[in-house]
MARVO-387236 format. One record per residue: residue number from 1; x, y, z of N, C-alpha, C in turn. Coordinates in steps of 0.001 Angstrom, whole numbers, plus 500000, padded with zeros to 6 digits. Layout:
% MARVO-387236
baba/n.X/n.Y/n.Z/ca.X/ca.Y/ca.Z/c.X/c.Y/c.Z
NUM/X/Y/Z/X/Y/Z/X/Y/Z
...
***
This chain:
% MARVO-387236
baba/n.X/n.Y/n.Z/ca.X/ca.Y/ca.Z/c.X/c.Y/c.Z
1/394392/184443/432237/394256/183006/432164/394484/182419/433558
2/394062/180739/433784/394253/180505/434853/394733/178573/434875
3/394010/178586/435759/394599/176825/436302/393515/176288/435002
4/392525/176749/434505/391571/175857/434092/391651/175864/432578
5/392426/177519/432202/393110/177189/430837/394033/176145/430486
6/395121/176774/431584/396061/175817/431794/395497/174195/431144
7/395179/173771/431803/394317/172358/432122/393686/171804/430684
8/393326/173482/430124/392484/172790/428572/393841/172453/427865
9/394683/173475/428356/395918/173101/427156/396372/172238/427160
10/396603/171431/428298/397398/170078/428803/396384/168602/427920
11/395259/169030/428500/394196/168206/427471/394534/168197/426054
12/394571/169186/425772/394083/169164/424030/395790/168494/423578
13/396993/168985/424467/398731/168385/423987/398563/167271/424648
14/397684/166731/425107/398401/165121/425608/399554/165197/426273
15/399767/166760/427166/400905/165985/428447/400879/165755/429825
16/401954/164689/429779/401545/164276/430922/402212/164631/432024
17/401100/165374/432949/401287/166561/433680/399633/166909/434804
18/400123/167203/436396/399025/166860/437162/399176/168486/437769
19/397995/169075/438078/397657/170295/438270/397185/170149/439779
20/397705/170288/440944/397389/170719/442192/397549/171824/442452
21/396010/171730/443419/395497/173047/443725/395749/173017/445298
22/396381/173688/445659/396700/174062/447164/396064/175110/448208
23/395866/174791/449603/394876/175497/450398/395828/177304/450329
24/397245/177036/450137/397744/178360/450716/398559/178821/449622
25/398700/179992/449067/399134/180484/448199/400751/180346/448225
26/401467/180105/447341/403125/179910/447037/403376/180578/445825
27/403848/182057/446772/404742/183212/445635/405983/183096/446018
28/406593/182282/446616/407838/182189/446367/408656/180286/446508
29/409687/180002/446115/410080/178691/445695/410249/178238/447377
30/410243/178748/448132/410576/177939/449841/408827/177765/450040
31/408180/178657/449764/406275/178540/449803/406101/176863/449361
32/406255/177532/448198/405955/176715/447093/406498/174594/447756
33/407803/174527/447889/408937/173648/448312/407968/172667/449894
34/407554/173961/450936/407324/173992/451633/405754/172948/451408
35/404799/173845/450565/403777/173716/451180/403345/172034/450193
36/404088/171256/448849/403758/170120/448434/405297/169057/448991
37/405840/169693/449975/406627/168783/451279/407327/168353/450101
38/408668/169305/449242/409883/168304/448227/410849/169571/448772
39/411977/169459/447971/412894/170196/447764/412951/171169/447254
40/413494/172634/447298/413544/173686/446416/414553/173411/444906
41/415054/172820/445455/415584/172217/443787/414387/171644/442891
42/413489/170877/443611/412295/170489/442607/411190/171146/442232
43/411901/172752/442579/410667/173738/442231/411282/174579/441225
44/410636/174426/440054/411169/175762/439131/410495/176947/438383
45/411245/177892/438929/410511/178998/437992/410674/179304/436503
46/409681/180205/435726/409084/180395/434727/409544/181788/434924
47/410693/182469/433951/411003/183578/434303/411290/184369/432418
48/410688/185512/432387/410978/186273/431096/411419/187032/430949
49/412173/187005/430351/413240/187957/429913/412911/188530/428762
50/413720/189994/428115/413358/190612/427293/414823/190675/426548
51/414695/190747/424728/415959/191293/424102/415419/192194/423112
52/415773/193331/423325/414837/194335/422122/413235/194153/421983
53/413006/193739/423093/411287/193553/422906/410926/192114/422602
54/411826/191202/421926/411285/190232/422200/411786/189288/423609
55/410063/188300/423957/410853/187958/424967/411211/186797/424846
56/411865/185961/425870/412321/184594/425749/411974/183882/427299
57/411372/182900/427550/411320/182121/428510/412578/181096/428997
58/413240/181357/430165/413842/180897/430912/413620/179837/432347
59/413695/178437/432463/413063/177889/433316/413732/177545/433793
60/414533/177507/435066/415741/177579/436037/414625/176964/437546
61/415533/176053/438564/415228/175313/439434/415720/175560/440464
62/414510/176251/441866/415184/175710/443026/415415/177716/443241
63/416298/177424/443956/417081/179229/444517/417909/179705/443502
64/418209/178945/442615/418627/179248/441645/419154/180524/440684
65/419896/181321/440582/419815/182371/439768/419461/182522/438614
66/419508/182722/437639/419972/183208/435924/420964/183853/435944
67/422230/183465/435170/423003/184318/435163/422661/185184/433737
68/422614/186837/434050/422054/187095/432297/423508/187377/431376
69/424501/187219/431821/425665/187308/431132/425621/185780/429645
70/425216/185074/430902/425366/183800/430510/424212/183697/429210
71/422942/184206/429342/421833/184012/428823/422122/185051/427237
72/422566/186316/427397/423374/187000/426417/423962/186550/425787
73/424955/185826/426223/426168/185002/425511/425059/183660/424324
74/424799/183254/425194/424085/182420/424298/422608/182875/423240
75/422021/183616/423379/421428/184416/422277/422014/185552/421614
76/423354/185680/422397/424298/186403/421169/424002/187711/421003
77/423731/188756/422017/423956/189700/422594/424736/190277/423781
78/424771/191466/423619/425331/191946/425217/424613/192001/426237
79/425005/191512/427591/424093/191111/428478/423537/192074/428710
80/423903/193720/428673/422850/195279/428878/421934/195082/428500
81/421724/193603/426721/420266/194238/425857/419331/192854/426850
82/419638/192218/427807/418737/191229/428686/417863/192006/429783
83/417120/191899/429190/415696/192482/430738/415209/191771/431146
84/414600/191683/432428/413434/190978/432915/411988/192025/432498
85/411086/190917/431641/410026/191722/431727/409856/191725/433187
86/408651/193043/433102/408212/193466/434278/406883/193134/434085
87/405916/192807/435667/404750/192105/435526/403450/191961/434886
88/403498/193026/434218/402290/193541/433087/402825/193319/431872
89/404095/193191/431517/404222/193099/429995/404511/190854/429923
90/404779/190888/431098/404556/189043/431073/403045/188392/431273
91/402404/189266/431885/400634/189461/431546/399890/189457/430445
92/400981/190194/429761/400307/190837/428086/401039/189171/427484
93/402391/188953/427358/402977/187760/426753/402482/186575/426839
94/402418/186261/427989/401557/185000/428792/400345/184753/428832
95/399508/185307/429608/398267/185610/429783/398172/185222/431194
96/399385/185032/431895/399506/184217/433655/399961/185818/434082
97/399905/185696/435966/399721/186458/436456/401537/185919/436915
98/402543/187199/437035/403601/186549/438036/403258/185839/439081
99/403923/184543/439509/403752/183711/440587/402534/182698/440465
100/402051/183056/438918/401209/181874/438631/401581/180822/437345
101/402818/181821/436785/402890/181412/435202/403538/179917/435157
102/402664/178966/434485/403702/177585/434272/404361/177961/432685
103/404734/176974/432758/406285/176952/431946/405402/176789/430352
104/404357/176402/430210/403727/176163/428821/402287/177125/428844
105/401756/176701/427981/400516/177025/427962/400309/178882/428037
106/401201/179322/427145/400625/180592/427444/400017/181247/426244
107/399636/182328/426497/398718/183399/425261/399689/182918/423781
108/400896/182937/424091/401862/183720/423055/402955/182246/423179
109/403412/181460/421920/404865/180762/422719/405905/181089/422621
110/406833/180772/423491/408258/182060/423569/409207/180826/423591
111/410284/181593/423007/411204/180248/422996/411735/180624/424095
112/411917/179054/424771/412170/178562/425932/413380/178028/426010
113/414255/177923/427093/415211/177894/427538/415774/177030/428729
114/416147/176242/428928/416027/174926/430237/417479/175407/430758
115/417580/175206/431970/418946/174820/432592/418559/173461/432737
116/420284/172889/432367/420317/171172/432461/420169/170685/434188
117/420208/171856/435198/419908/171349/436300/418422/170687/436796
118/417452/171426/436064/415970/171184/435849/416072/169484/435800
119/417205/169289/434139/416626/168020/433747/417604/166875/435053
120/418109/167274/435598/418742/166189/436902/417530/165789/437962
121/416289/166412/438129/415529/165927/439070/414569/165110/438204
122/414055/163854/439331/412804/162895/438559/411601/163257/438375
123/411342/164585/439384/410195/165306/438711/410661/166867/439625
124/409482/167582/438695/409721/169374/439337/408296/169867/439219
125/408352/170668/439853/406805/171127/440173/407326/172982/439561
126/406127/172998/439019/406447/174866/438663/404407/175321/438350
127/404469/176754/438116/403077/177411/438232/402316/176537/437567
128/401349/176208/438716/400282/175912/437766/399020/176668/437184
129/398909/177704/437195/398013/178718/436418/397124/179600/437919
130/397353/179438/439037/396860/180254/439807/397967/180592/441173
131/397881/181535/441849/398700/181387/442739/398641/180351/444178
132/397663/180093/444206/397206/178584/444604/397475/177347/443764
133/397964/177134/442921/398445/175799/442055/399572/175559/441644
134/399939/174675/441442/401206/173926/441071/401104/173083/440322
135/401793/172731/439201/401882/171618/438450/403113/170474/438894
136/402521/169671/438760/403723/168091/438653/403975/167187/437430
137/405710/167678/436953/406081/167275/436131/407263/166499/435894
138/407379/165594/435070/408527/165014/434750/409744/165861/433691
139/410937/166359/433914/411467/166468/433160/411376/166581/431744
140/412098/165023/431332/411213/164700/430094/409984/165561/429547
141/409086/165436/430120/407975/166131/429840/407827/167883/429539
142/408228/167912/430335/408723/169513/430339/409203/169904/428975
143/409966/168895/428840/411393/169727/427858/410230/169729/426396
144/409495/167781/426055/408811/168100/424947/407721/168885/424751
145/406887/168987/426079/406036/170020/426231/406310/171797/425850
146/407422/172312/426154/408163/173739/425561/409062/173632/424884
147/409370/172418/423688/410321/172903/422898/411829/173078/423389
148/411857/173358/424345/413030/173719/425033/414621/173664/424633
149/415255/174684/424541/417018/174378/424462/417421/174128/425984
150/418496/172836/426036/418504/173273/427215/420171/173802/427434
151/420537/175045/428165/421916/175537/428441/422026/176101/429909
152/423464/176158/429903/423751/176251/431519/423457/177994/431401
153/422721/178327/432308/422243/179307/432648/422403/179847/434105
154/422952/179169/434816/422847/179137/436606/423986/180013/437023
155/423774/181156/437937/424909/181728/438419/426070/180798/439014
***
């Protein structure tokens, strides 16, 4: 999938949410920070995790960690059974490529997961379906757009 799926999905949910496409690719949150001139706090990643195979979406802001102790605790396992998928099985989940995946719109929906630091900025930018794109979003938006719980998750 890409920026233009992306884009149908945003259409068909009515959110409100702007898809820039950028001259230079941003695989990482200083790229990314760098190249639409905000803060790395107003950049967040789209990160999956695994518990026994299923996965769960985690959307954390900025340099940010995950703590997976923390993420365990709150889905109520031991943090050993927390994985990060690895980039082909978030391929298969998603249908986004790592470093392209936004926070919605994927193959599959995964329950999602917010750090409340996300919801402190007036807007955040995260994948917009290519590694050239970015989306611009409001908070708010975010959260009704994925359902979202939101818990402290941040190292």
């Amino acid at each position: 999938m890409n920026s233009s799926d992306l884009q149908g999905y945003i259409d068909r949910n009515t959110i409100q949410t702007t898809i820039i496409l950028l001259k230079e690719h941003t695989l990482t949150v200083e790229d990314a920070a760098r190249a639409l001139n905000v803060k790395t706090v107003q950049i967040i990643k789209s990160l999956v995790f695994q518990v026994n195979g299923v996965p769960f979406l985690v959307i954390n802001n900025g340099l940010a960690r995950v703590d997976r102790k923390k993420l365990a605790a709150y889905i109520g396992v031991g943090r050993k059974k927390v994985k990060f998928a690895d980039p082909d099985q978030v391929l298969e989940m998603t249908g986004f490529v790592v470093g392209s995946m936004p926070p919605f719109g994927h193959k599959n929906r995964l329950r999602t997961m917010v750090d409340p630091a996300v919801t402190r900025q007036e807007t955040v930018y995260g994948g917009g379906g290519d590694i050239n794109a970015m989306m611009r979003i409001a908070p708010n938006a975010l959260l009704e757009a994925t359902h979202a719980e939101i818990t402290e998750l941040s190292q």
